[in-house]
DRENLO-44168 format. One line per field, with one value per residue (C-alpha): residue number from 1; x, y, z; chain. Coordinates in steps of 0.5 Angstrom, whole numbers, m for minus. Layout:
N
nr <- (NUM:...) .
east <- (X:...) .
north <- (Y:...) .
up <- (Z:...) .
kette <- (A:...) .
This chain:
78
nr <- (1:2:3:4:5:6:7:8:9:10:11:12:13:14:15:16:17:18:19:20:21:22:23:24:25:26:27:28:29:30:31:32:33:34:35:36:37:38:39:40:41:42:43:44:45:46:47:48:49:50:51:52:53:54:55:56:57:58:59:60:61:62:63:64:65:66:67:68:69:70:71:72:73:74:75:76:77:78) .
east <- (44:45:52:55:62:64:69:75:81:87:89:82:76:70:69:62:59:61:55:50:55:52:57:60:58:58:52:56:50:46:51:50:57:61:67:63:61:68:71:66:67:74:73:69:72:80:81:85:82:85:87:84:78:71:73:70:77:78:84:86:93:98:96:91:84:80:73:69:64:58:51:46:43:49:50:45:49:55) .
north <- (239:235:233:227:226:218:215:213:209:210:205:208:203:205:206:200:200:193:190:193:195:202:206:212:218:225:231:237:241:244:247:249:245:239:245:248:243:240:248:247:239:242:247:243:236:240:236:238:237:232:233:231:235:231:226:228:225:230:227:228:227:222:215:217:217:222:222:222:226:225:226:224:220:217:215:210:207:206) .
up <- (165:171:172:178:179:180:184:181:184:183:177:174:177:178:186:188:195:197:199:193:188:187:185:189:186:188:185:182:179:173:168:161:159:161:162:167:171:171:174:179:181:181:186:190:190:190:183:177:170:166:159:154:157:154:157:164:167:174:178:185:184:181:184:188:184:182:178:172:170:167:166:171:164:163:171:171:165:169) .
kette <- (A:A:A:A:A:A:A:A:A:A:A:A:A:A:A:A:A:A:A:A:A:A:A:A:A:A:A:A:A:A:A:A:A:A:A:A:A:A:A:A:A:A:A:A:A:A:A:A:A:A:A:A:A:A:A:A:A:A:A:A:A:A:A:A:A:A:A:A:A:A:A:A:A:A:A:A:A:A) .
């Protein structure tokens, strides 16, 4: 399954392009599981992962944002 990282802001809103409200969003790949993908986004996006684990909650550190993860069905929700 395809897996995307969305953009939070620090107090866990999502992140929107100011003109067309796309929101911000990061592809991270095609894994067997969300763990998986959530390693890789980690890696890739110098995150941490956020406890409880199925959430998909990654962070960039205390006050400072961090991601959502989500299937690429799922973004097109968001």
């Amino acid at each position: 399954m395809q897996y995307a990282a969305v953009a939070l802001c620090p107090d866990g809103g999502i992140v929107r392009h100011q003109d067309t409200q796309e929101v911000a969003n990061v592809l991270v790949g095609d894994f067997d599981s969300m763990l998986d993908a959530m390693n890789q986004a980690c890696r890739d996006l110098d995150c941490s992962v956020m406890h409880p684990v199925d959430k998909g909650i990654i962070s960039k550190g205390r006050g400072k944002g961090g991601f959502m993860l989500v299937t690429t069905q799922e973004l097109d929700e968001v």
